[in-house]
N, CA, C and O atoms as CSV, one atom per row, in Angstrom:
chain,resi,resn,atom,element,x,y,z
A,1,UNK,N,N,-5.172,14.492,10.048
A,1,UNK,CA,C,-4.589,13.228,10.421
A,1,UNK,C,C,-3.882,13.374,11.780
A,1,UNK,O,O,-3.715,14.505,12.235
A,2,UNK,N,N,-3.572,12.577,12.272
A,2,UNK,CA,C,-2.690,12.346,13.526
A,2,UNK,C,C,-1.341,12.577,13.563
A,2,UNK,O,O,-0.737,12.376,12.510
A,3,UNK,N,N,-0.681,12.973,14.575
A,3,UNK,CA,C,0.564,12.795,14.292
A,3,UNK,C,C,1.403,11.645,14.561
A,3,UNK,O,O,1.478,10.804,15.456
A,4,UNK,N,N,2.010,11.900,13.473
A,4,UNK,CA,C,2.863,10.092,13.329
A,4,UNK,C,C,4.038,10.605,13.793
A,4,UNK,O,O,4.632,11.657,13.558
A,5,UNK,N,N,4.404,9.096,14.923
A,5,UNK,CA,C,5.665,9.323,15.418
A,5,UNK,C,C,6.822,8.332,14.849
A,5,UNK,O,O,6.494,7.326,14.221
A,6,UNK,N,N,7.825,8.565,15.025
A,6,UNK,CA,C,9.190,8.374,14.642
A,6,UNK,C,C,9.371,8.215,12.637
A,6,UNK,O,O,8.753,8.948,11.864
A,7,UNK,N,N,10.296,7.157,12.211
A,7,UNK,CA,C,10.197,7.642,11.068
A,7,UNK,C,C,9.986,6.336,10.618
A,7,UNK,O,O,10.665,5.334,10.844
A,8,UNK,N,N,8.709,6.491,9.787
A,8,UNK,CA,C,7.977,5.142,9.495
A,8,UNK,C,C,7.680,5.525,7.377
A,8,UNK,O,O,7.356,6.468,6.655
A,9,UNK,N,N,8.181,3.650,7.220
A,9,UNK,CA,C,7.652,3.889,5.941
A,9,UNK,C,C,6.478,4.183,4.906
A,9,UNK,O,O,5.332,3.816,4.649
A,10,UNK,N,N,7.171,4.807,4.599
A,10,UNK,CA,C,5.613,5.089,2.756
A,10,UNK,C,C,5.744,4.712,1.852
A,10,UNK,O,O,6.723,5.043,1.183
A,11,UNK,N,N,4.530,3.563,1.256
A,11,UNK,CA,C,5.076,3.282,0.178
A,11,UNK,C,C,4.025,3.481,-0.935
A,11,UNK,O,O,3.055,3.242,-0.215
A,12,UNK,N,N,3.547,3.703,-1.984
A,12,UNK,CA,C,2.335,3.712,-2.287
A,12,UNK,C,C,2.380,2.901,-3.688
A,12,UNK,O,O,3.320,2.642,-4.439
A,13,UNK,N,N,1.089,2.621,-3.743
A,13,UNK,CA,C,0.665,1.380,-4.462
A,13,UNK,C,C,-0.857,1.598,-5.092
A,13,UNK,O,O,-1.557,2.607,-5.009
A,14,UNK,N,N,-1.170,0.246,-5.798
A,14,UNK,CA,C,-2.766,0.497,-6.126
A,14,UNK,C,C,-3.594,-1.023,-5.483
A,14,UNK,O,O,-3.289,-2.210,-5.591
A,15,UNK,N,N,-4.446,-0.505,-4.974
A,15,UNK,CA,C,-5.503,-1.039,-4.334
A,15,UNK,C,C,-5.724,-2.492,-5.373
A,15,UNK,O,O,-6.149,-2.364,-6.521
A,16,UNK,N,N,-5.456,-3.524,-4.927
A,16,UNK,CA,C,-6.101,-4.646,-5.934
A,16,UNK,C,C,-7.407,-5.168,-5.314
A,16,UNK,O,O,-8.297,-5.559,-6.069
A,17,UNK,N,N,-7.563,-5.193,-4.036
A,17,UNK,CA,C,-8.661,-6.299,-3.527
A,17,UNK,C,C,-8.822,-5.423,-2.310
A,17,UNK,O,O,-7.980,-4.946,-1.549
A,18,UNK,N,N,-10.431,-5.326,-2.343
A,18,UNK,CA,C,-11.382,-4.728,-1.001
A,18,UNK,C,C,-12.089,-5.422,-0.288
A,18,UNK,O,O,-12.633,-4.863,0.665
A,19,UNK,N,N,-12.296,-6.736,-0.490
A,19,UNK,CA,C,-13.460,-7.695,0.021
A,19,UNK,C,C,-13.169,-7.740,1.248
A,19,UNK,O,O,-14.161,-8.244,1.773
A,20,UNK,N,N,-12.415,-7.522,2.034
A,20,UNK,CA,C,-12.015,-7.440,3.757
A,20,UNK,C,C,-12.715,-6.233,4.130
A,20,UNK,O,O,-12.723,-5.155,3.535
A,21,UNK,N,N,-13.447,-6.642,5.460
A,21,UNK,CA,C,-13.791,-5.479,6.134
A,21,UNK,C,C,-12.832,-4.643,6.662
A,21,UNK,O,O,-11.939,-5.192,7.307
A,22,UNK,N,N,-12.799,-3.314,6.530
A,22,UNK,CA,C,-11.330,-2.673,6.997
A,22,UNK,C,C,-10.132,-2.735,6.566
A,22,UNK,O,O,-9.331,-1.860,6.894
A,23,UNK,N,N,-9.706,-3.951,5.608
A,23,UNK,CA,C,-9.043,-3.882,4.900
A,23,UNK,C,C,-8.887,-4.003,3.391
A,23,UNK,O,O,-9.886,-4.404,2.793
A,24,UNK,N,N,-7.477,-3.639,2.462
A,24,UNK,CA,C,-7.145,-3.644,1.456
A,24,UNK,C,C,-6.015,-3.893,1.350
A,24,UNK,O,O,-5.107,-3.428,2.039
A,25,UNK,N,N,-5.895,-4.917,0.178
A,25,UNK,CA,C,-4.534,-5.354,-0.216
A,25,UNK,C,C,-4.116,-4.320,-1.218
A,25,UNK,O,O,-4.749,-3.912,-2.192
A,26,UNK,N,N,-2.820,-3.945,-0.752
A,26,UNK,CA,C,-2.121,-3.227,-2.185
A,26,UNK,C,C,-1.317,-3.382,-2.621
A,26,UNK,O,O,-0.306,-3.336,-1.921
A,27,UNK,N,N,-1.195,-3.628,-3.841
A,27,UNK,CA,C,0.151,-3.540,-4.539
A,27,UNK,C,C,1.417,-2.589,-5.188
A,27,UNK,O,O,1.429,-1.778,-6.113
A,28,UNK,N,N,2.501,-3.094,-4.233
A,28,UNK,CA,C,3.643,-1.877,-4.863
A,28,UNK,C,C,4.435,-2.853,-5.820
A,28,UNK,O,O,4.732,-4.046,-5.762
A,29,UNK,N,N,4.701,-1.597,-6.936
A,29,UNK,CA,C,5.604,-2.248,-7.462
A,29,UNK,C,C,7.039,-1.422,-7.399
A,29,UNK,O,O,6.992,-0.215,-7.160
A,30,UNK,N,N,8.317,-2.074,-7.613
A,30,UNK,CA,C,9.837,-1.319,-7.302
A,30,UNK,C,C,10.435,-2.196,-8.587
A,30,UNK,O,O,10.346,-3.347,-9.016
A,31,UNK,N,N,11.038,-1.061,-8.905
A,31,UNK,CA,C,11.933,-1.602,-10.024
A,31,UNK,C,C,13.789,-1.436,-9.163
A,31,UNK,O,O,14.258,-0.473,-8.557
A,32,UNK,N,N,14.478,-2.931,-9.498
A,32,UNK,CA,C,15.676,-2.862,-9.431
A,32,UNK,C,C,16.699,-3.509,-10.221
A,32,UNK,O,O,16.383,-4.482,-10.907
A,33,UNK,N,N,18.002,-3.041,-10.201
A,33,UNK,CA,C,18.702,-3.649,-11.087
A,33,UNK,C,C,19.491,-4.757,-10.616
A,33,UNK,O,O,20.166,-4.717,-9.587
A,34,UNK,N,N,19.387,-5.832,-11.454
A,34,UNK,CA,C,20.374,-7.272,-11.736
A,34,UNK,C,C,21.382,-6.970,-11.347
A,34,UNK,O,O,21.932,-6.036,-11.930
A,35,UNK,N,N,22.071,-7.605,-10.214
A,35,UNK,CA,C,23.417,-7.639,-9.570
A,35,UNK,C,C,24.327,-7.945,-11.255
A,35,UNK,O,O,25.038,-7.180,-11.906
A,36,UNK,N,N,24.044,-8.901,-11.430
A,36,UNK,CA,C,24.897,-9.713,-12.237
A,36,UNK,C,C,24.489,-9.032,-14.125
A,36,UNK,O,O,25.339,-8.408,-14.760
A,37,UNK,N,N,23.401,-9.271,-14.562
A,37,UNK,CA,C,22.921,-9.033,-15.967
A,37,UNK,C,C,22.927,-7.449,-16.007
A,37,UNK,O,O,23.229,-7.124,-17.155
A,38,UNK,N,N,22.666,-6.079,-15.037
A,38,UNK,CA,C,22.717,-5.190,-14.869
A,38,UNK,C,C,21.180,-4.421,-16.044
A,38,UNK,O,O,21.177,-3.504,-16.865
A,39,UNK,N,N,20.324,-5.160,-15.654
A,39,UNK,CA,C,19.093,-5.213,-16.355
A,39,UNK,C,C,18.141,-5.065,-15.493
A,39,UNK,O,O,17.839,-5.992,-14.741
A,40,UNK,N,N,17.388,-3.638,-15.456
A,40,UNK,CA,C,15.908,-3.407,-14.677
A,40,UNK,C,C,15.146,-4.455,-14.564
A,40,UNK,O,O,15.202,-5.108,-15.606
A,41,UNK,N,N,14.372,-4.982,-13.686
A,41,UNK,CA,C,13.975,-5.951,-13.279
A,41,UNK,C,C,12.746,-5.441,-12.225
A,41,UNK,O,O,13.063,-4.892,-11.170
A,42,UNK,N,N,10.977,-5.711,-12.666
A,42,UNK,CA,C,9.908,-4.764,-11.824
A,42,UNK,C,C,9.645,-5.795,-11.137
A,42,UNK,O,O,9.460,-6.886,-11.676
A,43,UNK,N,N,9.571,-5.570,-9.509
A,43,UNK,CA,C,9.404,-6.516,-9.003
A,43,UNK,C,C,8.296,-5.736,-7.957
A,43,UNK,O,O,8.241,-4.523,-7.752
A,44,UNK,N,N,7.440,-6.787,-7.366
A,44,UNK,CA,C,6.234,-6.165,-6.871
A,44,UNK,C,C,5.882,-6.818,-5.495
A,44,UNK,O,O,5.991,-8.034,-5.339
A,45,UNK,N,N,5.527,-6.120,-4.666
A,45,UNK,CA,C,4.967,-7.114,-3.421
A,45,UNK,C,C,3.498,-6.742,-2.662
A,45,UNK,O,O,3.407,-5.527,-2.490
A,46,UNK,N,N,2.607,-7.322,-2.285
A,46,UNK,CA,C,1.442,-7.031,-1.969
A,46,UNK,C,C,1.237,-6.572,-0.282
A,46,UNK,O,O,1.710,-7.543,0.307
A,47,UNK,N,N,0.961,-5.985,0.341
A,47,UNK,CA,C,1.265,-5.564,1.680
A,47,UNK,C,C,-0.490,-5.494,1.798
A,47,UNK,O,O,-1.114,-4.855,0.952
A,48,UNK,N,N,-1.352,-6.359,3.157
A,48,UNK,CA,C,-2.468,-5.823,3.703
A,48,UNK,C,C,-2.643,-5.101,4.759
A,48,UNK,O,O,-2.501,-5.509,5.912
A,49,UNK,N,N,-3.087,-3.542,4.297
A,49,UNK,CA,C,-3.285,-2.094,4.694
A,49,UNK,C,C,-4.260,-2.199,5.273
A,49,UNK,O,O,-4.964,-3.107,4.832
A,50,UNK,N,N,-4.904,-1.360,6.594
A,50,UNK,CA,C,-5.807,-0.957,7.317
A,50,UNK,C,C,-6.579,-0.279,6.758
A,50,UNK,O,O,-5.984,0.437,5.953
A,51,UNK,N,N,-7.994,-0.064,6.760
A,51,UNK,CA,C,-8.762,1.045,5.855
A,51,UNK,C,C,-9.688,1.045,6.986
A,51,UNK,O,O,-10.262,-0.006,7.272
A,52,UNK,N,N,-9.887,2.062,7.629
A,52,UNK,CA,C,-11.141,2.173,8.610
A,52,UNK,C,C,-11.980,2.704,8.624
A,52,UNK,O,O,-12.525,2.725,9.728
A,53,UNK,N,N,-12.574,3.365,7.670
A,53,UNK,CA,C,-13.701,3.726,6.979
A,53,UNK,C,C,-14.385,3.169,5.359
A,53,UNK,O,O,-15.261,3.661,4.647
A,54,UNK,N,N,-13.291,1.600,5.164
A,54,UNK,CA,C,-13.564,1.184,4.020
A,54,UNK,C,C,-13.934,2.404,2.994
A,54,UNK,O,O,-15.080,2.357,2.547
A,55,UNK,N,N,-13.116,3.480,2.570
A,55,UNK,CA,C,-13.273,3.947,1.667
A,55,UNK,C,C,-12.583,3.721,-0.391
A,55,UNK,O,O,-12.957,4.067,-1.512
A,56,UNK,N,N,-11.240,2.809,0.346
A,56,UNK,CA,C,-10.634,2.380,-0.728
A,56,UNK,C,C,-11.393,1.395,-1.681
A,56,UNK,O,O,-11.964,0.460,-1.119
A,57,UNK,N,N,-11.480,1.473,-3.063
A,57,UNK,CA,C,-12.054,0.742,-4.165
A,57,UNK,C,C,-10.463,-0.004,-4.999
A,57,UNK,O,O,-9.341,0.501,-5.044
A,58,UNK,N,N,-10.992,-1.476,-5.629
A,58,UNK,CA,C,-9.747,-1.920,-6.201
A,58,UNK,C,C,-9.632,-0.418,-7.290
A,58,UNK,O,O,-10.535,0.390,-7.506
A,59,UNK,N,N,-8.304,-0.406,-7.807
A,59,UNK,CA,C,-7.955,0.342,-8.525
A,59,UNK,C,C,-7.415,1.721,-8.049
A,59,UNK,O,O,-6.852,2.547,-8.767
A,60,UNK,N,N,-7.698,1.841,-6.623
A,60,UNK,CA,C,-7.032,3.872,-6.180
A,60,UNK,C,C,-5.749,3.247,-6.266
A,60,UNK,O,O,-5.442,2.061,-6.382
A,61,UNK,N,N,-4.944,4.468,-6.171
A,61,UNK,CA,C,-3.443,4.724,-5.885
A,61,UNK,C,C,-3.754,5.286,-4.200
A,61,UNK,O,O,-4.474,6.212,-3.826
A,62,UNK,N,N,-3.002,4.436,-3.485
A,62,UNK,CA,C,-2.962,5.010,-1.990
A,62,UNK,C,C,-1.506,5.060,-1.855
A,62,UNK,O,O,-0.686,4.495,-2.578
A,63,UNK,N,N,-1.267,5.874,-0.744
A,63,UNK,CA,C,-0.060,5.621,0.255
A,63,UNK,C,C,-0.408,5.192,1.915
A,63,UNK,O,O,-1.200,5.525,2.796
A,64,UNK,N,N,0.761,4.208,1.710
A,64,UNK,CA,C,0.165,2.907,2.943
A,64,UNK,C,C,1.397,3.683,3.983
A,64,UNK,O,O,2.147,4.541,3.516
A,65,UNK,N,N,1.476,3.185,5.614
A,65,UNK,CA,C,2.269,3.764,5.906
A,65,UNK,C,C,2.650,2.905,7.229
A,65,UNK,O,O,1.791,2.846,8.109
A,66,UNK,N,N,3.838,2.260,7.415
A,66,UNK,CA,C,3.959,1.612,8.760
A,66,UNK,C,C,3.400,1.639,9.705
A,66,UNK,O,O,3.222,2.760,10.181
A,67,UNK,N,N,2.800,0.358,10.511
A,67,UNK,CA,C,2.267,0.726,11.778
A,67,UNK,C,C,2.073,-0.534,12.839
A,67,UNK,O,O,2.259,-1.652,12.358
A,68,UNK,N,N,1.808,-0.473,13.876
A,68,UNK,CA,C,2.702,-1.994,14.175
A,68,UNK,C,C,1.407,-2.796,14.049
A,68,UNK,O,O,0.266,-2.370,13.869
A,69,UNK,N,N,1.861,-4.113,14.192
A,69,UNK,CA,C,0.457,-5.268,13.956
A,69,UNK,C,C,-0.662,-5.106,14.333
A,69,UNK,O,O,-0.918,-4.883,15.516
A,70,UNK,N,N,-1.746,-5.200,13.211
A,70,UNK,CA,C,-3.033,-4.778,13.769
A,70,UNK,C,C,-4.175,-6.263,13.693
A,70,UNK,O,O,-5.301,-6.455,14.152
A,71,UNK,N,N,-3.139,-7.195,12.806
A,71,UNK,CA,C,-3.653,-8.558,13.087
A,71,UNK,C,C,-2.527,-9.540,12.366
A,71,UNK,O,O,-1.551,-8.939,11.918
A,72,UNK,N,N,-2.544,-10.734,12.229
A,72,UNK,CA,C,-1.642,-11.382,11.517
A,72,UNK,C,C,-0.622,-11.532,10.380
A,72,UNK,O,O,0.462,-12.046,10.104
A,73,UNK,N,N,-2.035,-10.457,9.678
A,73,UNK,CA,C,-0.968,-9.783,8.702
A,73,UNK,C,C,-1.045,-8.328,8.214
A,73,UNK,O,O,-0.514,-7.830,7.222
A,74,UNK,N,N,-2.013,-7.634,9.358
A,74,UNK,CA,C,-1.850,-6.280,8.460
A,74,UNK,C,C,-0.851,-5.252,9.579
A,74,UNK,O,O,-1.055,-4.731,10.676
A,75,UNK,N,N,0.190,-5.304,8.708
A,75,UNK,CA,C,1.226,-4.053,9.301
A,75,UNK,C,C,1.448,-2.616,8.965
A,75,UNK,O,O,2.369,-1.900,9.358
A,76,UNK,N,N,0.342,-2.274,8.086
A,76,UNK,CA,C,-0.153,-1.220,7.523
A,76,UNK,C,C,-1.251,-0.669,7.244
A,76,UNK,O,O,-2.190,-1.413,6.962
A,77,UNK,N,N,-1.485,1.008,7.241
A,77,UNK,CA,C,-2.426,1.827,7.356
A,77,UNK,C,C,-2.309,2.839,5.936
A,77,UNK,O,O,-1.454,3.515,5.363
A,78,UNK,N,N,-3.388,2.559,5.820
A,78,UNK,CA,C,-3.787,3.353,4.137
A,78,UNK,C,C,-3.891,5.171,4.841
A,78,UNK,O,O,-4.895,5.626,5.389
A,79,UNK,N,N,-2.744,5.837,4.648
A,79,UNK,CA,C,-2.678,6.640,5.077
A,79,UNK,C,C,-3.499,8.295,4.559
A,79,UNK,O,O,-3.983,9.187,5.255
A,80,UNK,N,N,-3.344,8.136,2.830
A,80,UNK,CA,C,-4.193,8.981,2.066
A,80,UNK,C,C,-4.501,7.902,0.860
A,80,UNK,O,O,-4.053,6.757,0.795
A,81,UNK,N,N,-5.486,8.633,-0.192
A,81,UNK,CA,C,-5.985,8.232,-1.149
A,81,UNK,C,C,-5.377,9.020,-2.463
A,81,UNK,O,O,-6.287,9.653,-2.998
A,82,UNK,N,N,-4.282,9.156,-3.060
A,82,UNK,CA,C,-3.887,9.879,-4.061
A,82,UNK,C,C,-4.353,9.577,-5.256
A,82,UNK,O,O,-3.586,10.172,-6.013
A,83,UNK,N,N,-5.374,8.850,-6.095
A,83,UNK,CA,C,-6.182,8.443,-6.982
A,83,UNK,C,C,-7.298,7.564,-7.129
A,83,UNK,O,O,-7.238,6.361,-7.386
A,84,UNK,N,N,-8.403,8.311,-6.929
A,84,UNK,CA,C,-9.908,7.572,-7.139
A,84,UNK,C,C,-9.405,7.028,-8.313
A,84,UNK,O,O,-8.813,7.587,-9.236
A,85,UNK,N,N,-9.854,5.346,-8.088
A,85,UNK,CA,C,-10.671,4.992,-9.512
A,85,UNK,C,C,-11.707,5.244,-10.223
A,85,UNK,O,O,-12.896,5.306,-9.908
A,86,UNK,N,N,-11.133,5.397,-11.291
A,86,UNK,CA,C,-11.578,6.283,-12.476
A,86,UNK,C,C,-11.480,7.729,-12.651
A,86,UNK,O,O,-11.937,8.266,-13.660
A,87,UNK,N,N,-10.990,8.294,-11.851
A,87,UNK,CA,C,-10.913,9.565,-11.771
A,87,UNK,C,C,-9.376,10.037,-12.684
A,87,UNK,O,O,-8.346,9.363,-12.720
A,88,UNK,N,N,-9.571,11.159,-13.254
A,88,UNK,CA,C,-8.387,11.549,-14.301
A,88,UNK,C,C,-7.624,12.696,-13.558
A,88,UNK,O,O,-6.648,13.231,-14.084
C-alpha cells in the first residue's frame, strides 16, 4: 500500500451494496450510551468508499479510511478487505 499521510480515520464496516463502478457502500455500526436513560443504543451510518479494482462483494468486512473528495459523496477508500464473504 502507499503511504498514508497525516492521521486519518479507520473505520470498518460490512460492505452492503456494490452496484457502483468503483464503488461500495458500507456500513458501520457504533454503539453509544443515552445521555439521559444511560442505555446502549447501536447506531449505524453508511459511508460511500472507493474500491478501485471493484474487488469488494456485499457482505466483506472492510476497513475504509479517510481521504479527501473523490466525488460528491465518496470521502473514502476501502483500504483492506478483513473478511471475504462467506469465508470462515
Amino acid at each position: 500500500m502507499t503511504k498514508e499521510r497525516g492521521n486519518k480515520k479507520l473505520l470498518v464496516g460490512v460492505v452492503i451494496s456494490d452496484k457502483m463502478d468503483k464503488t461500495v457502500v458500507v456500513k458501520v455500526d457504533n454503539i453509544v450510551k443515552h445521555p439521559v436513560y444511560m442505555k446502549y443504543i447501536k447506531r449505524s451510518a453508511k459511508y460511500k468508499a472507493h474500491d478501485e479494482q471493484n474487488e469488494c462483494v456485499a457482505g466483506d468486512r472492510v476497513m475504509i479510511v479517510e481521504s479527501r473528495p473523490l466525488s460528491k459523496d465518496k470521502r473514502w477508500r476501502v483500504r483492506e478487505i478483513l473478511e471475504k464473504h462467506g469465508s470462515v
